[in-house]
C-alpha positions in Angstrom: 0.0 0.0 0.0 1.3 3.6 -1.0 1.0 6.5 1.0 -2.2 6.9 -0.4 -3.7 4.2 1.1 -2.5 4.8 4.8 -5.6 5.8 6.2 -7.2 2.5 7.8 -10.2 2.9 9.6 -10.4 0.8 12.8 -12.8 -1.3 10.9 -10.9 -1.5 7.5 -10.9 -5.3 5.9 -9.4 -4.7 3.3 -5.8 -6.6 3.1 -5.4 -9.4 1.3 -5.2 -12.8 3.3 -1.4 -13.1 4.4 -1.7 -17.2 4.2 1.8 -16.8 2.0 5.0 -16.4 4.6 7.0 -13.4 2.6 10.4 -14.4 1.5 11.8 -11.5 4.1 9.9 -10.3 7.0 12.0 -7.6 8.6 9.8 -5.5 10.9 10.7 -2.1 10.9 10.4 -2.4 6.7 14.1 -1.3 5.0 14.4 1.9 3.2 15.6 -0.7 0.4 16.2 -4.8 0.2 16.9 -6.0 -3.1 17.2 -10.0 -3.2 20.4 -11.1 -5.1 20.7 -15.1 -5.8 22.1 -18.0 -3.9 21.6 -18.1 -0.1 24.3 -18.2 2.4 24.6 -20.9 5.0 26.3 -20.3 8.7 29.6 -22.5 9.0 30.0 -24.5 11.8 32.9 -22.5 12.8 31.6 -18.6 12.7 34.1 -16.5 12.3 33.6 -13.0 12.9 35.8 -9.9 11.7 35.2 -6.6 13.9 37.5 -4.4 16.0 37.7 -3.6 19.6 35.3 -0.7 19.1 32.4 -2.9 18.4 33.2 -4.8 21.3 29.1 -4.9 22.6 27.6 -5.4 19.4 30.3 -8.3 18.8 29.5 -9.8 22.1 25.3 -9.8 21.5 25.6 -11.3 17.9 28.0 -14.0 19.4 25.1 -14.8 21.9 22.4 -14.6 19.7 24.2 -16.7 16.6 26.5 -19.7 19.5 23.2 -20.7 21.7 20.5 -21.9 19.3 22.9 -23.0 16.7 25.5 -24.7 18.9 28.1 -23.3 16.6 31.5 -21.9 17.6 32.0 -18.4 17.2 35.3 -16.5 17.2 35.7 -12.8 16.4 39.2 -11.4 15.3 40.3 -8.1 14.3 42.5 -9.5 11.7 43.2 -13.3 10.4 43.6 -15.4 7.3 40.7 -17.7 8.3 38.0 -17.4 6.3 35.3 -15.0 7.9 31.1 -15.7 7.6 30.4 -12.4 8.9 32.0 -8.8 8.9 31.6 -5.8 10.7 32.7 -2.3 9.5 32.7 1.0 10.3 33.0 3.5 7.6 35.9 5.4 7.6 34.4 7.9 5.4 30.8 8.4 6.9 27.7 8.1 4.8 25.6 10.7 4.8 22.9 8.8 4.0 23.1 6.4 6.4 23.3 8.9 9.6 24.3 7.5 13.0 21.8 4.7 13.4 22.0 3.5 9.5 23.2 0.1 8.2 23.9 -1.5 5.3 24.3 -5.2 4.9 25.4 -6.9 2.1 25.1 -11.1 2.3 26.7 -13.2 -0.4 26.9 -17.0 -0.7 30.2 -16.8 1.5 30.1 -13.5 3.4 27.5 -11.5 5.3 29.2 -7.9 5.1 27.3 -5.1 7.7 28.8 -1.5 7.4 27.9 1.4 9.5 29.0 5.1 10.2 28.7 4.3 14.5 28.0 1.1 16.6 24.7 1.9 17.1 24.3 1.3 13.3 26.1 -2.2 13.5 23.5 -2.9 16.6 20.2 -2.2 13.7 22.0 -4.6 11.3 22.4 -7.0 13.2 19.0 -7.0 14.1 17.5 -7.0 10.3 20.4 -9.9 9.5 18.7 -11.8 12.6 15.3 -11.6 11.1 16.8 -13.4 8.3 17.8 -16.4 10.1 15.0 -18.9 10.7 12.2 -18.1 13.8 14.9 -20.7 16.2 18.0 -17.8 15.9 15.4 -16.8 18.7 15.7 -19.7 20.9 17.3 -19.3 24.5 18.9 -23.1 24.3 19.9 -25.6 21.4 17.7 -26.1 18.4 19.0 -29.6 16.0 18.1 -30.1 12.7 18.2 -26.8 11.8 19.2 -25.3 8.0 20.5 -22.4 9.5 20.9 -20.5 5.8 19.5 -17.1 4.9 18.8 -15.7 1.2 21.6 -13.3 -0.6 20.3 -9.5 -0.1 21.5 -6.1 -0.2 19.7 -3.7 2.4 20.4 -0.4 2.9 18.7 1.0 5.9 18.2 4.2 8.2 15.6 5.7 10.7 12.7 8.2 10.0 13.1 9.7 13.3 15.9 10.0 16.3 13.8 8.9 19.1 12.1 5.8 18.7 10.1 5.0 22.5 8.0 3.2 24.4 6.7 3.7 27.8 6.7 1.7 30.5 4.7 2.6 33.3 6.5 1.0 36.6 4.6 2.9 39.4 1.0 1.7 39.3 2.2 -1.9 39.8 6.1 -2.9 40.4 8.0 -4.4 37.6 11.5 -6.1 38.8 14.7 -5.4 37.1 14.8 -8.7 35.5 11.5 -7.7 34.3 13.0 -4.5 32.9 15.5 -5.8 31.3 13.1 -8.9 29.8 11.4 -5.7 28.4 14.3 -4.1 26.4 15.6 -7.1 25.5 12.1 -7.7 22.9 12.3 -3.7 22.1 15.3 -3.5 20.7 14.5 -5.9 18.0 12.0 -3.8 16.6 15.1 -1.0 16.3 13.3 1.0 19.5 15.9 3.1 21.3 14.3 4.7 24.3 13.1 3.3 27.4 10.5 6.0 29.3 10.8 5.0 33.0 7.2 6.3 34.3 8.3 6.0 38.4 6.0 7.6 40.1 2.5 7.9 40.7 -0.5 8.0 43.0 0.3 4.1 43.6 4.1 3.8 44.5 7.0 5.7 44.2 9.7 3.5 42.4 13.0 5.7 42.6 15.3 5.5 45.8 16.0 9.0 47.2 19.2 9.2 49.7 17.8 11.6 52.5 13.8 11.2 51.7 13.7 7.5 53.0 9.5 7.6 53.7 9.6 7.9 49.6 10.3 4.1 49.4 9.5 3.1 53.1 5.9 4.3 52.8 5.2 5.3 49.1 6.3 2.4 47.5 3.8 -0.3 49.2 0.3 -0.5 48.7 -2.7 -3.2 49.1 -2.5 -6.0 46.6 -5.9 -6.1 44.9 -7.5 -8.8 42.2 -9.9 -7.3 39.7 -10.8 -4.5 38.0 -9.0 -1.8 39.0 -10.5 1.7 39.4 -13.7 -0.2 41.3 -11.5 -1.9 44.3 -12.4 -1.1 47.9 -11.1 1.3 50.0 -8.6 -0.7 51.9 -8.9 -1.2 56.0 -6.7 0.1 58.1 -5.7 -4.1 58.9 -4.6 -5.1 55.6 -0.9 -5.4 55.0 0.5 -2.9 52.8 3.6 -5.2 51.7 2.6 -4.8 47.6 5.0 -2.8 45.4 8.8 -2.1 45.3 11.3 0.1 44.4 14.7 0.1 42.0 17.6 1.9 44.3 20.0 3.7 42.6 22.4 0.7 41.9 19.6 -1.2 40.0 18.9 2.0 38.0 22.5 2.1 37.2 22.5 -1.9 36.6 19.6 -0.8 34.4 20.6 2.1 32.5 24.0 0.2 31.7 21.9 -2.6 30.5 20.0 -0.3 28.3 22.8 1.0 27.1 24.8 -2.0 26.3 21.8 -2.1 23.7 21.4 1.3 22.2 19.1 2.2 24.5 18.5 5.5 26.5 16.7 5.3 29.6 14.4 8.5 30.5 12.7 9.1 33.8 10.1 10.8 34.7 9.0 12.2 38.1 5.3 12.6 37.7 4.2 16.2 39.5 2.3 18.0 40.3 -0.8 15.8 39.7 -0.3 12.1 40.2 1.5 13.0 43.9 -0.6 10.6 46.3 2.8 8.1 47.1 4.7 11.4 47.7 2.3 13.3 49.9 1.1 9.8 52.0 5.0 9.6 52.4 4.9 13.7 53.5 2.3 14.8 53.9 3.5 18.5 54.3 4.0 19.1 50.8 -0.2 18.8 50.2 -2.0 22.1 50.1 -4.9 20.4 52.0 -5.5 20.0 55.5 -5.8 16.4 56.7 -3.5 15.4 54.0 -1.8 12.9 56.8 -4.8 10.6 56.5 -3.8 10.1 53.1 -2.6 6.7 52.2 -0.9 5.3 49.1 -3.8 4.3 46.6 -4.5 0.8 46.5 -6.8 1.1 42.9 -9.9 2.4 44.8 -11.4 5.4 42.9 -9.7 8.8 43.6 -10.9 10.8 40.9 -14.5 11.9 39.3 -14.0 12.0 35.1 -17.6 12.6 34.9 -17.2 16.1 34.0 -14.2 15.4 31.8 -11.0 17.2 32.5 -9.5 18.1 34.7 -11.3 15.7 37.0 -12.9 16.4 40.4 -10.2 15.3 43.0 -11.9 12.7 45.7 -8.5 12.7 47.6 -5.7 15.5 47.1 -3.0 13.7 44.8 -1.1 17.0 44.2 1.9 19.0 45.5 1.3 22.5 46.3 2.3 25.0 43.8 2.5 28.0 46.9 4.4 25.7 49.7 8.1 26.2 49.5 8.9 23.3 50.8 7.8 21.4 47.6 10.3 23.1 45.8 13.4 22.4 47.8 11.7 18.9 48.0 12.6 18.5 44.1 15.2 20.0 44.3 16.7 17.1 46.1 14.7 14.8 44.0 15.8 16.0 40.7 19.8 16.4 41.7 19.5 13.0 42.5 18.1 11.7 39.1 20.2 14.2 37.4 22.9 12.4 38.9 21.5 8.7 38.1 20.4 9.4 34.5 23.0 10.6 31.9 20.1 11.0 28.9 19.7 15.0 28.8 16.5 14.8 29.6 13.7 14.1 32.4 10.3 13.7 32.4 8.4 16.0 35.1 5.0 15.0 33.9 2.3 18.1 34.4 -0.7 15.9 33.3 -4.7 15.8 34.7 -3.5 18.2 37.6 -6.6 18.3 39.5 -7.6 21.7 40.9 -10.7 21.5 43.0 -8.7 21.1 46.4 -5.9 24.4 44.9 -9.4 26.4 44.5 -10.5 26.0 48.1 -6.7 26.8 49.2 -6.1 30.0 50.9 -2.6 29.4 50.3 -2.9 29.5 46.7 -5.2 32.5 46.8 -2.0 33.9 48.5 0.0 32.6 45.7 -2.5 34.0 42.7 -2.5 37.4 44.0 1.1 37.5 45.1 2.1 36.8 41.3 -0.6 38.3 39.4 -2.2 34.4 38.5 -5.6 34.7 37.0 -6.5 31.1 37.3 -5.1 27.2 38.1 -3.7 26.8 34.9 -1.9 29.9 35.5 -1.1 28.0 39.2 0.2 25.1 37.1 2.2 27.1 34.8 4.0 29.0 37.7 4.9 25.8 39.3 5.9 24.1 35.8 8.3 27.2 35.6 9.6 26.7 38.6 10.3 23.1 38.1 12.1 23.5 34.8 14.2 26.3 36.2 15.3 23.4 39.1 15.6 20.7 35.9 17.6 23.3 33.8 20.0 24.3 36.5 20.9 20.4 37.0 22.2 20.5 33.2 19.3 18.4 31.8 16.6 19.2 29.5 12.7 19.3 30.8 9.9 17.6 29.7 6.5 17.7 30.3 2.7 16.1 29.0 1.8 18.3 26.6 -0.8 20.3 29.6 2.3 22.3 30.7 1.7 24.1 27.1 -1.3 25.5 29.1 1.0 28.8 30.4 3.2 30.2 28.4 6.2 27.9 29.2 9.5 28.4 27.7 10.7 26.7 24.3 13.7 25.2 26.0 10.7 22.5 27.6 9.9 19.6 25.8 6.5 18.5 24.8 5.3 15.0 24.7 1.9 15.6 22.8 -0.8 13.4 24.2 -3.8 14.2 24.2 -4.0 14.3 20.5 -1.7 15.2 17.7 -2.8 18.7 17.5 -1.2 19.5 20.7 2.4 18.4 19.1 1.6 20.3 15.8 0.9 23.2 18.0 4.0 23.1 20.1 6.6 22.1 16.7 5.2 25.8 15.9 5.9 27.5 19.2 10.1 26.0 18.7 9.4 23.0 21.6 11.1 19.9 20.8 8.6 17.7 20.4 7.3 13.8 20.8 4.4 12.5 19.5 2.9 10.4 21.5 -0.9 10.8 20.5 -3.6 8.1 22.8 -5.5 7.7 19.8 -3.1 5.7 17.9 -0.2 4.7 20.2 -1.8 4.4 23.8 -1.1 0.4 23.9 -3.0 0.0 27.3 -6.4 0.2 25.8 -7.9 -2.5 24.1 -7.2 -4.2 21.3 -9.9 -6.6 20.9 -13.4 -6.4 21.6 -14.4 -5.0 24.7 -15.7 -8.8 25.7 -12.2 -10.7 25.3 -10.0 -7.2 26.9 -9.4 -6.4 30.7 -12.0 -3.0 30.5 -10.2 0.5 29.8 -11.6 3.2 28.5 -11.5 3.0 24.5 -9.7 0.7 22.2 -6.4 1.1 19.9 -6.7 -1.7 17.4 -3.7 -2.7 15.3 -5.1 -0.7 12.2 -4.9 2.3 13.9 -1.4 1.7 15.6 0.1 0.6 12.0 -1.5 4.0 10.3 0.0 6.7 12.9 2.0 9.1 11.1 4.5 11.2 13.6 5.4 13.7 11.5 1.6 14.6 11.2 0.0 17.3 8.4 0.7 20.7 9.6 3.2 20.1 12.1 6.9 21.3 11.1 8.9 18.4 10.6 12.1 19.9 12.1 11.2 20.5 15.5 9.5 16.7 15.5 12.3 15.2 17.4 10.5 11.4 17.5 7.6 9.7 18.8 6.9 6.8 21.5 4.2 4.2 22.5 3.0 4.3 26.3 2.0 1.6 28.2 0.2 2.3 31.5 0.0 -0.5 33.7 -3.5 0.0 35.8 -5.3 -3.4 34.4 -1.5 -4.7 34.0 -0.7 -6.9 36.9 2.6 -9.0 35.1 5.2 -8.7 33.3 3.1 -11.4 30.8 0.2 -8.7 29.9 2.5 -5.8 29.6 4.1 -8.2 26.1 0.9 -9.0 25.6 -0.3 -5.4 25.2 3.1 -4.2 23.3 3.3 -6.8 20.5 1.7 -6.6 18.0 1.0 -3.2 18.1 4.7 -2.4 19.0 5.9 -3.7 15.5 3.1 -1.4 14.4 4.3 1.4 15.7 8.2 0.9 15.2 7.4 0.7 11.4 5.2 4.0 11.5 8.5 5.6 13.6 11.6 3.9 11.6 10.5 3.0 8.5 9.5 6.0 4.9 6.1 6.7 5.4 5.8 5.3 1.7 7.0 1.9 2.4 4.4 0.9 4.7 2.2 -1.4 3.5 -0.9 -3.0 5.8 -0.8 -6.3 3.4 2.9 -7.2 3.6 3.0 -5.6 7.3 0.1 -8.7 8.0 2.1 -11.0 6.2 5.4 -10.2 8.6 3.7 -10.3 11.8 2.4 -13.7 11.5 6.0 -14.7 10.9 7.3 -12.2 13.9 4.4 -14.5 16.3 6.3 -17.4 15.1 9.4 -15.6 16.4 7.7 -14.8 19.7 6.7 -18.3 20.3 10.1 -19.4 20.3 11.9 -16.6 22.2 8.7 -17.0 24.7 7.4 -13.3 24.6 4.0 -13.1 24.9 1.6 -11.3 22.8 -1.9 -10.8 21.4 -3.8 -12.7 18.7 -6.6 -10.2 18.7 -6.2 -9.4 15.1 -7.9 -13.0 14.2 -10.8 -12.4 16.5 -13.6 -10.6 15.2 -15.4 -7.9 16.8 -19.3 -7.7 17.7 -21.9 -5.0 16.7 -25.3 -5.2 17.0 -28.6 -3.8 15.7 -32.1 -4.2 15.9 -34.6 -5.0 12.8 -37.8 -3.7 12.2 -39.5 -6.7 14.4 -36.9 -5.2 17.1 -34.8 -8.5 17.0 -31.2 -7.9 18.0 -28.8 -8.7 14.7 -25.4 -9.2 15.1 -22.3 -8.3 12.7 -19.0 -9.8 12.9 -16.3 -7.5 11.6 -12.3 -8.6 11.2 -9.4 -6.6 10.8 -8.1 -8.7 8.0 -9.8 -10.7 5.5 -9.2 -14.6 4.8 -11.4 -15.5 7.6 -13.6 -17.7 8.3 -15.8 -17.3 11.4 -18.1 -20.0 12.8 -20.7 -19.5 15.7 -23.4 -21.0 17.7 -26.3 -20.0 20.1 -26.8 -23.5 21.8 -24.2 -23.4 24.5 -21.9 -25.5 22.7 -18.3 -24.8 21.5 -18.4 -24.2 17.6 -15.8 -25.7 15.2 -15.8 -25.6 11.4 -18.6 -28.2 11.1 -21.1 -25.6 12.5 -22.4 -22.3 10.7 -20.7 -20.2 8.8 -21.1 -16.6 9.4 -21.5 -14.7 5.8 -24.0 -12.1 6.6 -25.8 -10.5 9.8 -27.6 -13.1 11.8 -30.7 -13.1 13.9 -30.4 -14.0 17.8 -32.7 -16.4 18.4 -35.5 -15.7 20.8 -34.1 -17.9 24.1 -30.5 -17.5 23.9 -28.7 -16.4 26.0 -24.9 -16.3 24.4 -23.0 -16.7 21.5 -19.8 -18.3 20.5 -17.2 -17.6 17.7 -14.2 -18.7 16.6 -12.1 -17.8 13.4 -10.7 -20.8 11.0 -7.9 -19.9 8.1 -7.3 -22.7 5.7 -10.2 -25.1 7.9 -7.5 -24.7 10.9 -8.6 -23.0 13.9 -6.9 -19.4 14.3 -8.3 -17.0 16.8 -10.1 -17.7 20.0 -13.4 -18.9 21.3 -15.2 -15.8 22.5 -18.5 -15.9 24.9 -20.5 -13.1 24.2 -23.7 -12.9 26.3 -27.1 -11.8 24.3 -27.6 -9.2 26.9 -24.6 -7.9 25.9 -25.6 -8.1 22.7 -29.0 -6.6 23.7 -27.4 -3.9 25.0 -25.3 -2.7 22.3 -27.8 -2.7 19.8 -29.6 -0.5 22.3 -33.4 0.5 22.4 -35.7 1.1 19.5 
């Protein structure tokens, strides 16, 4: 599909059936892969050609190639053996290729990858594995193995600098191994930054030398099963022994770990909104009195959305712009991560400030008529001013949500657009550095399937929609675009098992839409790949989500007001069977070709999706007053 064609709708059917495994299935697509003839076939001695330089991409190719293929692999940085794979840095750079290009050039006796930096080496390897049969992936010895790959020439290079995903720590503790499990599958997709999210209303995730209630108190909650958002408020008897925290020599195991593999590690600090695990921890820095009752949320509800934003604070989850003490609070806060992190920037957050409790404040009425402040987003803007000017004089960049664009904040702040696109084409005109990062297309904790088969959040991103973001969006100037991320906040996400599940496969999605020309995306061939990146998946054991095979249900009612249900797929070459009776449906039971009636007594219906009379996607329960109540009254 051209350019032309990159508008799916969330409901779009139209790519072909991707039955036919593609010859190469590299997820980001190349800027350019031409197939030359023969194929070339690993040696049972690799020998591998590199200098000291590339000592870390050496060492991960070594890793990747010796353990699933049991062969012995050497590296020199000069011999008369015969090599099977060489790695070179240009000495002239190519200007095409930038700092994170490859080129990789694989003959019947030679795989050849040249780069200007290391970083570029890293990428080709990383294409060259995704030539190499689905068990290059395997974490132990896999026999019988052809371990050849077909003769190509690729010449490759990213779109954009920053290529991110989120991932969202605080609302429920993810363990260093955990971490690192999760750059480990990002960097295969060519993703180069790691957004740290360590802080919120449900744990504070960062150790801070002289602030010890931070992690004593505000990073341990009540362990809850459900939905949450709905849980009980706990009592004052149940243990509060759920959470964690990294100190700063895990961050620092971390960030080197990252960095081993390309990847820079941002943090953000999320204030002044989002504060509960800091103010439970002291409550001093609250505006509100009675702010020492406060307790680290547990998932109970702490905020009214009924009214849209910003929402009605239940509790008082934000630092007080007029207390002084908040400042010098991060002041401490931020040396410390200044000192942690070496990426130039952090991430201070700034988003769904609540300001219900700041209007009833006669310290902020103080505040507002001390500085001339006609109303709380002015309140917010002082304080986001205030912050950066703390950020800025630690030598790092600041970064907020794109709600700090709500005063007239200085340029020097970075703006992670959010909310919607517009917000980043907006700031690219007002000289920000900006990071799209719009919900709508790359927010990869909503659902991906129907509502029935998803843990419940608040709208759905389904992979249509991921694959047809665009970063550098109509309007927006391209040069102040610096790159764009996917987030992934972890409410409904209890393990480190759902978070892969709700990265992949919208995460390839995404990394193509960031990496890869805008005019070499194509839905059809991007199908085709990511059945043969699930094969991949299976074998390195990273979970993800099949929801592109499962249909999704609407329903209507006819004129004699019985409900009818429509079965819609994201791509086509499916076959869907159902049944009304209870029983589990297989291929020897209807066929679903048009809308069908629900009968007058049931009360559910079962699907499942067949490709090539082999079952592909799940068996999904739907109950008719489900279906009842979508099609609604007549």
């Amino acid at each position: 599909m051209g350019s032309e064609n990159t508008n799916l709708s969330v409901t779009d059917s139209a790519a072909a059936p991707a039955n036919r495994a593609p010859e190469f299935a590299i997820i980001p697509e190349p800027v350019s892969l031409l197939k030359t003839s023969g194929h070339f076939t690993l040696p049972e001695n690799v020998v591998i050609l590199a200098t000291p330089e590339m000592k870390l991409v050496v060492d991960y190719l070594k890793e990747k190639i010796s353990i699933p293929t049991g062969r012995f692999v050497s590296e020199y940085t000069n011999t008369s053996a015969p090599a099977a794979i060489r790695l070179m840095l240009n000495s002239k750079a190519n200007p095409q290729l930038g700092n994170e290009g490859y080129q990789i050039s694989v003959t019947p006796t030679l795989v050849v990858i040249k780069a200007n930096k290391t970083a570029g080496l890293f990428y080709g390897v990383q294409s060259l594995l995704q030539l190499f049969p689905k068990e290059i992936e395997s974490k132990e010895l896999v026999k019988d193995i052809n371990w050849t790959i077909p003769c190509v020439e690729v010449t490759d290079y990213p779109r954009l600098a920053w290529r991110g995903l989120m991932f969202d720590v605080a609302r429920h503790f993810f363990t260093k191994q955990e971490v690192k499990q999760y750059i480990d599958a990002m960097v295969r997709y060519k993703y180069n930054l790691l957004h740290l999210h360590l802080t919120d209303d449900e744990g504070w995730r960062i150790e801070i030398k002289g602030l010890p209630k931070l992690t004593e108190v505000g990073a341990w909650n009540v362990k809850k099963t459900g939905e949450f958002g709905t849980f009980s408020t706990p009592g004052p008897d149940e243990p509060r022994n759920y959470g964690g925290f990294f100190t700063q020599d895990d961050l620092r195991e971390l960030i080197q770990y990252a960095k081993d593999r390309f990847v820079d590690i941002m943090p953000e600090i999320d204030v002044p909104g989002h504060s509960l695990a800091a103010i439970a921890s002291y409550p001093e820095l609250s505006c509100t009195p009675g702010a020492a009752n406060y307790r680290v949320r547990s998932g109970e509800k702490i905020m009214d959305w009924s009214r849209g934003a910003p929402p009605i604070a239940l509790v008082d989850n934000t630092l007080c712009p007029a207390n002084e003490k908040v400042y010098a609070f991060l002041d401490t806060i931020i040396t410390q991560v200044a000192a942690l992190f070496p990426f130039e920037y952090i991430h201070m957050g700034g988003d769904e400030a609540p300001e219900n409790f700041w209007q009833k404040s006669d310290a902020i009425k103080a505040l507002m008529q001390r500085e001339g402040l006609k109303d709380m987003r002015q309140v917010q803007g002082y304080f986001e001013k205030r912050v950066q000017k703390i950020v800025e004089s630690k030598g790092k960049k600041f970064m907020g949500w794109d709600e700090i664009m709500n005063s007239d904040i200085p340029a020097s702040a970075g703006i992670m657009s959010w909310r919607s696109s517009q917000f980043g084409i907006q700031a690219s005109h007002q000289k920000h550095e900006v990071i799209m990062a719009p919900q709508t297309n790359v927010y990869i904790d909503l659902m991906q399937g129907d509502v029935i088969t998803e843990p419940k959040v608040y709208n759905s991103v389904r992979l249509p929609k991921a694959y047809e973001f665009d970063p550098v969006p109509a309007g927006a100037d391209p040069k102040y675009i610096r790159g764009a991320q996917a987030n992934l906040w972890t409410e409904q996400i209890y393990n480190i098992r759902q978070a892969e599940y709700m990265t992949w496969p919208r995460g390839y999605a995404i990394a193509e839409s960031i990496w890869s020309p805008k005019e070499k995306k194509n839905w059809t061939n991007f199908i085709a790949k990511m059945e043969q990146h699930f094969k991949r998946m299976d074998v390195a054991e990273t979970k993800y989500a099949p929801s592109i095979y499962d249909p999704i249900f609407k329903a209507s009612r006819a004129a004699d007001r019985t409900v009818m249900v429509e079965l819609i797929t994201d791509i086509t070459g499916l076959d869907i069977y159902y049944s009304f009776d209870n029983s589990f449906p297989d291929k020897f039971y209807p066929k679903y070709t048009e809308k069908v009636p629900v009968p007058k007594d049931a009360n559910q219906m079962r699907v499942i999706t067949y490709r090539d009379n082999k079952p592909i996607g799940r068996m999904i329960t739907i109950p008719v007053d489900e279906l009842n109540k979508r099609a609604g009254r007549r």
